[in-house]
N, C-alpha and C positions, 0 to 999 in steps of 0.2 A: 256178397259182392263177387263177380266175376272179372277173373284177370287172365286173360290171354299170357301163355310160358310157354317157352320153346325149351325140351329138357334133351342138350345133347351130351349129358352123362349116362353113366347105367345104372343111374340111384334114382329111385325114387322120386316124386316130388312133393317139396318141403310141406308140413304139413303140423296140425297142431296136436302135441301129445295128450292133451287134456280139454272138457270143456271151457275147464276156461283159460286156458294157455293166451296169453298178447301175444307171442312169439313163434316163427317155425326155426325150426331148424334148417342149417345151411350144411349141407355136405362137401368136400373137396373133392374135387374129380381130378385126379390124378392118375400119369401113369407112372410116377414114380414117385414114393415117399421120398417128403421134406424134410431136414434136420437143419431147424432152428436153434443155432448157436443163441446165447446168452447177449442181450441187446440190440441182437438183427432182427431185419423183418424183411418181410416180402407179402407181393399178393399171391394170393389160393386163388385157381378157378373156380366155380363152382359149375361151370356147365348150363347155367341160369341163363335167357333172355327172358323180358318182360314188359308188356305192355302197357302200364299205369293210366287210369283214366286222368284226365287233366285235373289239379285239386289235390292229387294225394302223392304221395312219395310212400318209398317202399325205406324203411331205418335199418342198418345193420349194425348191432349189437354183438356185443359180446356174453358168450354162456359164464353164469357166474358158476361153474364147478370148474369149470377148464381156466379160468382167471384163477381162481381161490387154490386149487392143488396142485396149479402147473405155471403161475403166474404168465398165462397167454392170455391175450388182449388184443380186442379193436382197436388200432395205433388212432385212428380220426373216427373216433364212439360219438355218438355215433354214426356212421358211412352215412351218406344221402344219395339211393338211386332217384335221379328225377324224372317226370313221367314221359318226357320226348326223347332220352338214353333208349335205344334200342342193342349195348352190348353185351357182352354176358357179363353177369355180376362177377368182380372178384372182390377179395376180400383182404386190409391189410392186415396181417398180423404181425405183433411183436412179442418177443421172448422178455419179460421183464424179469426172471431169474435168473439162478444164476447156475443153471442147468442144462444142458442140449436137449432139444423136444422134437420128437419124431413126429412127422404130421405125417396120416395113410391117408390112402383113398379111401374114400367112404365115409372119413369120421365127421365129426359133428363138430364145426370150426366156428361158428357164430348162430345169431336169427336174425330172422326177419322180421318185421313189422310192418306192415300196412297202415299209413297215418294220412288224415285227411290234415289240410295247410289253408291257411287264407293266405291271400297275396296281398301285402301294403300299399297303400299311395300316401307318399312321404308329402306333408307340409311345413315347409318352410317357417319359422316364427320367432321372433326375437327373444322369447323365454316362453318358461313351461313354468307350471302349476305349481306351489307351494304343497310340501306333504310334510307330515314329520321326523322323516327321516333323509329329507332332504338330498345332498349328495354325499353320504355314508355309505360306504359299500366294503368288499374284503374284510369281515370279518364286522363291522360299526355298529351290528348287534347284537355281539358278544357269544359266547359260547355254553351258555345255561339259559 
């Protein structure tokens, strides 16, 4: 699949580390490092524009080593760029420890993914199907 990107950083463009990677990585285009206090957040540039063909949405995720060793996270995991946005991606992040975390330019703050979507056409009806698990939900299937 071909996607039209406008990259007005001086990084690279996101790209997949492995055959079979779902995800690229998203770099911060900064000119000055971020120090994320402990429960702030803010958005990262990334320097990103993107053209999405109609049908797919581009997902931004959070990298699970920089979640797991630095407790940083996609605050809305995950992001929806939708395909008629033409601005540059940013990215929220939040500091869930209880740590201050330097964010540089350059590093490697989320990914990306490329997802194809249907679109719904909602029907109205005075009830739905019988299943057997009915309206159980949070948890109504037990945890084993």
């Amino acid at each position: 699949m071909k996607i039209n990107i406008i990259n007005k950083s001086q990084h690279a463009l996101p790209s997949y580390e492995t055959i079979a990677s779902a995800g690229m990585d998203l770099r911060a285009n900064l000119v000055e490092s971020i120090v994320l206090q402990p429960l702030e957040r803010t958005i990262v540039k990334t320097g990103l524009f993107i053209e999405l063909p109609i049908g797919y949405e581009a997902q931004v995720r959070p990298r699970s080593g920089l979640a797991f060793k630095n407790g940083i996270t996609v605050l809305n995991s995950p992001g929806t760029v939708d395909a008629d946005y033409r601005g540059e991606i940013g990215v929220i992040l939040v500091n869930l420890s209880n740590q201050a975390f330097e964010i540089q330019n350059g590093e490697r703050i989320a990914q990306l993914i490329i997802a194809k979507h249907e679109r719904a056409e909602w029907f109205e009806v005075e009830e739905l199907s019988e299943t057997s698990r009915g309206t159980g939900g949070f948890g109504s299937t037990g945890v084993k």
